[in-house]
N, C-alpha and C positions, 0 to 999 in steps of 0.2 A: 803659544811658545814665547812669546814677547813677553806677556805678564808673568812668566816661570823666571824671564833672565831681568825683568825688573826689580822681581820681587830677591832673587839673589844678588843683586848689586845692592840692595838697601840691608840688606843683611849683612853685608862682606862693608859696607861703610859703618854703620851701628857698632860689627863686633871690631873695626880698626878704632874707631873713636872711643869704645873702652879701652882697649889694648893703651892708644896712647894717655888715658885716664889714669891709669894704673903705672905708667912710668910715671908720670906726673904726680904721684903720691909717693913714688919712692928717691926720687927728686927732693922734695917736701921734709919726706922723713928724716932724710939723711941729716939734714940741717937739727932735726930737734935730738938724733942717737949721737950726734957729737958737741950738745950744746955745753957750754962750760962752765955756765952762769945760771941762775933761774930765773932772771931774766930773759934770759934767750933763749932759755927752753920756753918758757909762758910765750912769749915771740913767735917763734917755729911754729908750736901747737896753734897759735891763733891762726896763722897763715895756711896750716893745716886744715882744720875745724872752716875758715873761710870758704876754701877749695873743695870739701869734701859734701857743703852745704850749699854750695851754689851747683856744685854735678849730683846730686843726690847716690852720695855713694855711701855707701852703708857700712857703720863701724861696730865690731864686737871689740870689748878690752877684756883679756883674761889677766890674771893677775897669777904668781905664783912665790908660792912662801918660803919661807926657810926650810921647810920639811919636803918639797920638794910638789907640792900641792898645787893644781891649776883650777881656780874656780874663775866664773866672772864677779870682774872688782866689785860692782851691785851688792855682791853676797857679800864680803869681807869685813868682817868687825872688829879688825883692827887693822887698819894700814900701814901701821908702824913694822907689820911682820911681813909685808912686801917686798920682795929680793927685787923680782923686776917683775914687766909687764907688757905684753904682747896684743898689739892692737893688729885686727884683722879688717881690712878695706877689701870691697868687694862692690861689685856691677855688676849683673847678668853670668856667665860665666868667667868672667875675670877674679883674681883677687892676689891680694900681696899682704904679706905676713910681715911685722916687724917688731922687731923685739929690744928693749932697753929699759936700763933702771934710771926710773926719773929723777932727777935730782931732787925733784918736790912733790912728792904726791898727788898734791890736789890740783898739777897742773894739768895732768891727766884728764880731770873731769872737762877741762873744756869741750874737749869733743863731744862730750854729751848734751852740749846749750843746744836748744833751739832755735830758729828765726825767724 
């Protein structure tokens, strides 16, 4: 019985420690959906991309076009036809959706560096 209520308390700490991962990225976000400069978007993403690579949180980017199209950015052969673009962060059962037109396109790809 003990190692039932151990094992449920590491489990209820793991799934708060995402929970409060996932505010913590929409914290993050918010700063690059209202940037006002590309500077400060490239900024935001960094501090974003920092965070997301130090908790190992996992990012899908869908991109979606003037025609109303949702592929991932990966696929797109011209970014010039990118209305906006919806990055998806996710941990275990967690995840938060967010959605904004970048000022710059290729600030975007930060989130995809490695480290």
């Amino acid at each position: 019985m003990k190692k039932i209520f151990v094992l449920l308390v590491i489990l209820l700490l793991i799934s708060c420690n995402e929970e409060y991962e996932m505010n913590k990225i929409e914290s993050l976000t918010s700063t690059v959906t209202t940037s006002l400069t590309v500077i400060d978007e490239e900024q935001a993403l960094e501090q974003v991309w920092e965070y997301i690579s130090n908790n190992r949180i996992y990012v899908e980017i869908l991109s979606t076009d003037q025609s109303g199209n949702v592929v991932d950015i990966n696929e797109v052969d011209d970014l010039g036809s990118i209305v906006k673009v919806s990055a998806i962060f996710s941990k275990g059962k967690n995840s938060k959706k967010v959605e904004w037109k970048p000022i710059k396109i290729d600030n975007v790809f930060i989130l995809f560096r490695e480290k």
